[in-house]
C-alpha positions as CSV (number, residue, x, y, z in Angstrom):
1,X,15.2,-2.6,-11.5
2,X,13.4,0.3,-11.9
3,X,10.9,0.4,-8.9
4,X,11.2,2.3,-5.7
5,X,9.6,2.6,-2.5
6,X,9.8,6.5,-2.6
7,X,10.0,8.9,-5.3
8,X,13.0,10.0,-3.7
9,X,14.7,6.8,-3.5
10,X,14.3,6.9,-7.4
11,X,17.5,7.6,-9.4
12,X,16.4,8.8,-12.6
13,X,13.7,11.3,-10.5
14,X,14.8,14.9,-11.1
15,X,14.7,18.0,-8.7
16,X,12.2,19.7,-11.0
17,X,9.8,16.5,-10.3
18,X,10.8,15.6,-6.8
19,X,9.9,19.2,-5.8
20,X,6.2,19.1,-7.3
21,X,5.4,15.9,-5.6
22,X,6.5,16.7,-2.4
23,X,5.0,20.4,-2.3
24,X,2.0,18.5,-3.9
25,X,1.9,16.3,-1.0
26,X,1.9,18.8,1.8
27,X,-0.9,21.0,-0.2
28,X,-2.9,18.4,-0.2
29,X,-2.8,17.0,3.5
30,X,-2.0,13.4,3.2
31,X,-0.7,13.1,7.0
32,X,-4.8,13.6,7.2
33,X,-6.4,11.4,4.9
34,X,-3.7,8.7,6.0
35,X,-5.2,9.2,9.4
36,X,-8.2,7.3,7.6
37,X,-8.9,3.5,8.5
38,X,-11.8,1.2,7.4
39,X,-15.4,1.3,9.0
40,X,-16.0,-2.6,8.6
41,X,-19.1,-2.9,10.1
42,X,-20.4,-0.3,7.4
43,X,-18.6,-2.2,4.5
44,X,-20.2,-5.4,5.5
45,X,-23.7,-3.7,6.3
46,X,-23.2,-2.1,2.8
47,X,-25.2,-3.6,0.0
48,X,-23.0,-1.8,-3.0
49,X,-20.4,-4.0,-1.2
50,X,-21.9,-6.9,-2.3
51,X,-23.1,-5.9,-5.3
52,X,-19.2,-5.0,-5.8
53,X,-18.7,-8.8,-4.3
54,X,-20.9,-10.4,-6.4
55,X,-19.8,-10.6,-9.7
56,X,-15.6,-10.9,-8.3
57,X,-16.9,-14.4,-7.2
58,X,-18.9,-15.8,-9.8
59,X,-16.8,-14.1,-12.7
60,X,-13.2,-15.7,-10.4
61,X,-15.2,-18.9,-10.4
62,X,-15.6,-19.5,-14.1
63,X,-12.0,-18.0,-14.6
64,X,-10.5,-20.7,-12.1
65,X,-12.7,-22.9,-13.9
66,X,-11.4,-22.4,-17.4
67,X,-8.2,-22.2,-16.3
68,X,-7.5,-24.7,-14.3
69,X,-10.0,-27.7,-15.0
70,X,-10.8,-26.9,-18.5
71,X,-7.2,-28.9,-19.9
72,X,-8.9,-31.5,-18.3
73,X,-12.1,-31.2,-20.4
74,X,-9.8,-30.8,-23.9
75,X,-8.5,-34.0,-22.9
76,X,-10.9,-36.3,-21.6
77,X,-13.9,-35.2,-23.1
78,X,-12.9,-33.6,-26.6
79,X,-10.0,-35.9,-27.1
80,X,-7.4,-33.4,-28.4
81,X,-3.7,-34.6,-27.8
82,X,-1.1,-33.2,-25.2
83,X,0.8,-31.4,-28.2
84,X,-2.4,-29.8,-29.3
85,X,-3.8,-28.8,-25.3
86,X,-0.9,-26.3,-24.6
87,X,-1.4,-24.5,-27.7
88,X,-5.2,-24.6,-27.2
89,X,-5.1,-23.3,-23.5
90,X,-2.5,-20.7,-24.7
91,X,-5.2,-19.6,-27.3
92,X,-7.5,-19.4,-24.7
93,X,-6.0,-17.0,-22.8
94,X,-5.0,-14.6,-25.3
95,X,-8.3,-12.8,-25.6
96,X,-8.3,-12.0,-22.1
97,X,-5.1,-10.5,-22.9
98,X,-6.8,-8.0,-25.2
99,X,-10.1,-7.3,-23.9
100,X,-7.7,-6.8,-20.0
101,X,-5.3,-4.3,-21.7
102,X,-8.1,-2.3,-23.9
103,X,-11.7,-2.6,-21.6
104,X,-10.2,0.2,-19.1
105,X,-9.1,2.5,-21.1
106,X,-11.7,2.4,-23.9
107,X,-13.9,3.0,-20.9
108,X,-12.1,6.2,-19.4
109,X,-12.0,7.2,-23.1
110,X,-16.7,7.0,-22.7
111,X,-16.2,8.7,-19.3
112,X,-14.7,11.5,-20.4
113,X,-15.4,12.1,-23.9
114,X,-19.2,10.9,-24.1
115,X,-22.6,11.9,-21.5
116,X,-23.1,8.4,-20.5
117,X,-21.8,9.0,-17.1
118,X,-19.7,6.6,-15.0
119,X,-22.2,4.6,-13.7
120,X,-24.0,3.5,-17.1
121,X,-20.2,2.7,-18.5
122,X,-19.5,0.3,-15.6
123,X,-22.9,-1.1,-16.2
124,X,-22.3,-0.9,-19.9
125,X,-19.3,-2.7,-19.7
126,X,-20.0,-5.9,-17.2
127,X,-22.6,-6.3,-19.4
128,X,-20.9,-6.7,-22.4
129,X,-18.5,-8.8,-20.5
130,X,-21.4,-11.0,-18.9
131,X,-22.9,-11.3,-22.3
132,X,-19.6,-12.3,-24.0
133,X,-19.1,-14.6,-21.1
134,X,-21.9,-16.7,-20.9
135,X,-22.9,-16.6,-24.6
136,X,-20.2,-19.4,-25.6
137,X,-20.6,-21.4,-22.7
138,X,-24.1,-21.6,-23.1
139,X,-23.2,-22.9,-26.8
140,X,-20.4,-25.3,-25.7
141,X,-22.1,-28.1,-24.6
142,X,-24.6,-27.7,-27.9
143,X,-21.3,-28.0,-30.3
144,X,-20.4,-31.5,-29.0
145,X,-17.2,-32.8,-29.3
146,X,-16.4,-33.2,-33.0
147,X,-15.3,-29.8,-33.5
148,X,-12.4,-29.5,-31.5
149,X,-10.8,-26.3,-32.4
150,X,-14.8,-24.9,-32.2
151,X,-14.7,-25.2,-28.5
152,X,-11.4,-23.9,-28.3
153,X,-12.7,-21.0,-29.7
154,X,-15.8,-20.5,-27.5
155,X,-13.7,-20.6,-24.4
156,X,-11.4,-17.9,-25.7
157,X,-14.5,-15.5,-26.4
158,X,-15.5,-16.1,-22.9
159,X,-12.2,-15.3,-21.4
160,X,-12.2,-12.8,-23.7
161,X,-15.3,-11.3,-22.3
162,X,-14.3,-11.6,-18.7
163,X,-11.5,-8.3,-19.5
164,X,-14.1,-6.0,-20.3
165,X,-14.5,-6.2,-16.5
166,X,-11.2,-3.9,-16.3
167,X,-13.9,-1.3,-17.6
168,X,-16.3,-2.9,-14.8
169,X,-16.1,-3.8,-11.5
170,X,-12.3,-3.9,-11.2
171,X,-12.3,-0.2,-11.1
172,X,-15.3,0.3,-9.2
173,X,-13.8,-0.5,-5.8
174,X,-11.3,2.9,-6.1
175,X,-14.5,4.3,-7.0
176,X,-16.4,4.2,-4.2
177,X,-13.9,3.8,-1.6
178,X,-11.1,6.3,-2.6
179,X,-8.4,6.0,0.1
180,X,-9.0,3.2,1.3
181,X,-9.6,1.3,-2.1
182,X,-6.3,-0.8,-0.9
183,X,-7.7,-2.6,1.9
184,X,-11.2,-3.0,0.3
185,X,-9.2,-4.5,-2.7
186,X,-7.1,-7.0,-0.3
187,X,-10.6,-7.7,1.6
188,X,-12.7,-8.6,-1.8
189,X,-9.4,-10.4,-3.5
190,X,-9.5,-12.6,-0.4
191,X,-12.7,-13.4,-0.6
192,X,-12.7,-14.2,-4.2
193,X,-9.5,-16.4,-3.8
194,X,-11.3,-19.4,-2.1
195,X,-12.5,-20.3,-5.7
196,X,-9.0,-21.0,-6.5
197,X,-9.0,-24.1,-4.1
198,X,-13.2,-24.8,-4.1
199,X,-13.5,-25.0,-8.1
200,X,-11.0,-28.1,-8.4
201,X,-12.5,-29.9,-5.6
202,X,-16.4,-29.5,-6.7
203,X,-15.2,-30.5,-10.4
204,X,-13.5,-33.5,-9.0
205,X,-16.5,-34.4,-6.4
206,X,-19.0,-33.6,-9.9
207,X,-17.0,-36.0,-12.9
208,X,-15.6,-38.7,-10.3
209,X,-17.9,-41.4,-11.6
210,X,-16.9,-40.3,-15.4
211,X,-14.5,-37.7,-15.8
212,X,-15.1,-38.3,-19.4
213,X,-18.2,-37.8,-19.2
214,X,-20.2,-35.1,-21.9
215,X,-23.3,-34.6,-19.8
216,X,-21.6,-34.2,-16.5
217,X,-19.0,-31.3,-17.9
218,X,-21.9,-29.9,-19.5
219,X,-23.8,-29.7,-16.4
220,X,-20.2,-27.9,-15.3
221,X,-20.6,-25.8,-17.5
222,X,-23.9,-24.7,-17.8
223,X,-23.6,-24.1,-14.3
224,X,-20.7,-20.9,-14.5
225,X,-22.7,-19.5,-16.9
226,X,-25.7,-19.1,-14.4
227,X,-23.3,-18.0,-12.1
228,X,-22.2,-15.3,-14.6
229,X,-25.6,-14.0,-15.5
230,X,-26.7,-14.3,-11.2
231,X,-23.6,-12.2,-10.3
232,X,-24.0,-9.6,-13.4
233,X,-28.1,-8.9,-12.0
234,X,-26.8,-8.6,-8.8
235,X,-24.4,-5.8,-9.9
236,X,-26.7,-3.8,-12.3
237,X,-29.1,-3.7,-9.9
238,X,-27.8,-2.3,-7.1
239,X,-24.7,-0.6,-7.8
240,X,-23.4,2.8,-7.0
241,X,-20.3,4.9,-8.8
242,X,-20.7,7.7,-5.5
243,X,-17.8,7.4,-2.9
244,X,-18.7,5.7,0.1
245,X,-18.1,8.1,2.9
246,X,-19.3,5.6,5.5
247,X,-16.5,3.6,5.1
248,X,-14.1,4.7,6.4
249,X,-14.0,6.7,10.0
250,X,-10.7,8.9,11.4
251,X,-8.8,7.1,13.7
252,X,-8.5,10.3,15.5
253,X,-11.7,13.4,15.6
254,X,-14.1,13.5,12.9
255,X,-13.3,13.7,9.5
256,X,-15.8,14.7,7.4
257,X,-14.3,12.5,4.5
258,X,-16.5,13.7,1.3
259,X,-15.4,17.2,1.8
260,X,-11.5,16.4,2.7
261,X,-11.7,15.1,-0.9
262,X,-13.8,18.1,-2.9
263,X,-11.1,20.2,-1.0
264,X,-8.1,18.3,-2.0
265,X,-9.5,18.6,-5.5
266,X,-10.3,22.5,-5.4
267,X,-7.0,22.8,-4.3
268,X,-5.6,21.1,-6.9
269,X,-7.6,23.3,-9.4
270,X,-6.9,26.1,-7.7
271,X,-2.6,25.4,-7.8
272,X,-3.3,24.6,-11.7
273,X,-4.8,28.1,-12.0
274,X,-2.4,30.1,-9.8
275,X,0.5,27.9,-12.3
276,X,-1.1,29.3,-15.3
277,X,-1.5,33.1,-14.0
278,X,2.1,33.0,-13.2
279,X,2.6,32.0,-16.3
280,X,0.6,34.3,-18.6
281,X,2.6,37.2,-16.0
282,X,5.8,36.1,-17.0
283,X,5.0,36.1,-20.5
284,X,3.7,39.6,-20.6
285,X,6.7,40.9,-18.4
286,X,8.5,39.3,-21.3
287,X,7.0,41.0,-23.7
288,X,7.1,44.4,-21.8
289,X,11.0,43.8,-21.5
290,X,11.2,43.4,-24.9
291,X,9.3,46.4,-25.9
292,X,11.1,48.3,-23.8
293,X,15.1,47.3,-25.2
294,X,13.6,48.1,-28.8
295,X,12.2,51.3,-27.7
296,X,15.7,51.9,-25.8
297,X,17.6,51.5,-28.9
298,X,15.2,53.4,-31.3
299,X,16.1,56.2,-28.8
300,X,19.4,55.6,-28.8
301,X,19.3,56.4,-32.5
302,X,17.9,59.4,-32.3
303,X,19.9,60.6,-29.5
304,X,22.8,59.9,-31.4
305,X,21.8,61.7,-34.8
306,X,20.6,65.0,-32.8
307,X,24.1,65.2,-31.3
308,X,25.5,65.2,-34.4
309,X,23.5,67.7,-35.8
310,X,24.6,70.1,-32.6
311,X,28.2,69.3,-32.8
312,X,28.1,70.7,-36.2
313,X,26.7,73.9,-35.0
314,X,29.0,75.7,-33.1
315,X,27.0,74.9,-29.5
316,X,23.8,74.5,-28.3
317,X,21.7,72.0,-26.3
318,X,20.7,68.6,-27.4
319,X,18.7,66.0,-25.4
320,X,19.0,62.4,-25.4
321,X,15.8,60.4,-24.4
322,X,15.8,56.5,-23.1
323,X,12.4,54.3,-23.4
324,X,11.0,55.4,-20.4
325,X,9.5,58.6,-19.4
326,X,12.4,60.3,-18.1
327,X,15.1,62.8,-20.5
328,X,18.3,64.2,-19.8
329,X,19.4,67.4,-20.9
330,X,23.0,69.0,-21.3
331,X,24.2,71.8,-23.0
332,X,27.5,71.2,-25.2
333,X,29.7,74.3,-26.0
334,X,32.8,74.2,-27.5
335,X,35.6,76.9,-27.8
């Protein structure tokens, strides 16, 4: 309804706004940096790719996991009824909601306002989520089945953890390919997407002799939270925040890409700071204007009260003087 292809395709877009975006893009040269097109062999050679890769898997693993074979486990193994699964599984989920919805800003909010610096935030924050993550299922096979609605809440702190990611690795990739963060996000979300057809069909190859089985969904289990804490090492250790430059190459010429950006941004700063000096202009050729109609009609005053004076003389000169520098002079004689 509300979405458009182009800003100017939009309908509720004023001229004000159209203008700024379209000056803004031919200030900043987009017909260049569109120009831009992925270096694969230097993404694939990369190792901050995969440390990039790394946790997308293991973390989409455990969240295909949850979500799609976890029912399942509510069922067969814990015993809880149909009526009861839906509500569970919606429980589940909602912390994810949160954590999704508050991880990246609260982590723009430390950028910004704190000294950490955007590297230890991303770290801070896959951390936390790894640590949130496999915590619970570490304890899940330990509660047992008894406690039904005990397990139901262990698997919604780990999906709970899993969004502090959004202050993680998911913004990471625009990090450190600026650009062309589009196509490395299309190349690592199809990667990560096999999980969504591998997970069901190792869980099904795993509890095939007892899909009610305890031990064998524990084993499950255990196993994603390995995979949690193997892809979170991999990802503090060898992680950058820096912009790739190597990843991308012109498809025409050389580009020297890091410095197309710093330019785009002193641009930017400098069109910010030209805004604000024609500003403070305008506001002091206000103020001038204004000084100048009072002292105008101060004059005006005068001018008025001296011819008064004269006319009730029986001639003589008077001068009338405006705000500015220059004064008229007439002689008035009458007979």
């Amino acid at each position: 309804m509300v979405v458009r292809s182009s800003p100017e395709e939009h309908p509720f877009i004023s001229k004000a706004e159209l203008d700024l975006i379209v000056n803004g893009r031919k200030e900043e040269g987009e017909g260049e940096l569109s120009s831009l097109e992925p270096n694969w062999s230097a993404i694939f050679s990369s190792t901050v790719f995969y440390a990039v890769l790394a946790p997308k898997i293991t973390y989409g693993i455990v969240f295909d996991f949850v979500s799609l074979k976890i029912p399942a486990y509510l069922q067969d193994v814990i015993q809880m009824p149909v009526s009861e699964n839906g509500i569970a599984v919606a429980v589940i989920m909602v912390g994810y909601m949160v954590t999704l919805l508050t991880g990246g800003l609260l982590a723009d909010c430390l950028i910004a306002h704190t000294r950490l610096g955007k590297c230890k935030v991303r770290k801070i924050f896959q951390l936390l989520a790894a640590a949130i993550m496999a915590g619970p299922l570490f304890l899940l096979p330990l509660v047992g089945t008894s406690f039904k609605w005990l397990n139901v809440l262990l698997l919604a702190g780990c999906m709970g953890g899993y969004g502090f990611t959004s202050g993680g690795d998911v913004p990471l990739v625009a990090d450190l390919s600026g650009p062309l963060s589009g196509s490395v996000f299309a190349l690592i979300n199809t990667v990560c997407s096999i999980s969504g057809f591998t997970v069901p069909y190792i869980v099904g190859v795993v509890i095939q002799s007892a899909p009610s089985s305890p031990l064998l969904w524990s084993s499950l289990i255990n196993g994603c939270a390995v995979l949690v804490v193997a892809g979170t090492v991999i990802f503090i250790l060898f992680i950058s925040v820096h912009l790739q430059t190597d990843w991308a190459k012109p498809s025409t010429g050389y580009i020297d890409i890091e410095e197309k950006l710093s330019s785009r941004a002193r641009r930017r700063n400098s069109r910010y700071r030209s805004i604000g000096d024609r500003e403070e202009k305008a506001a002091l050729l206000a103020v001038a204007a204004a000084a100048k109609v009072a002292a105008k009609n101060a004059a005006s005053s005068a001018s008025g009260a001296s011819e008064e004076a004269a006319v009730s003389s029986s001639g003589g000169t008077s001068c009338s003087g405006s705000a500015s520098v220059h004064y008229q002079c007439r002689t008035t004689g009458y007979s």
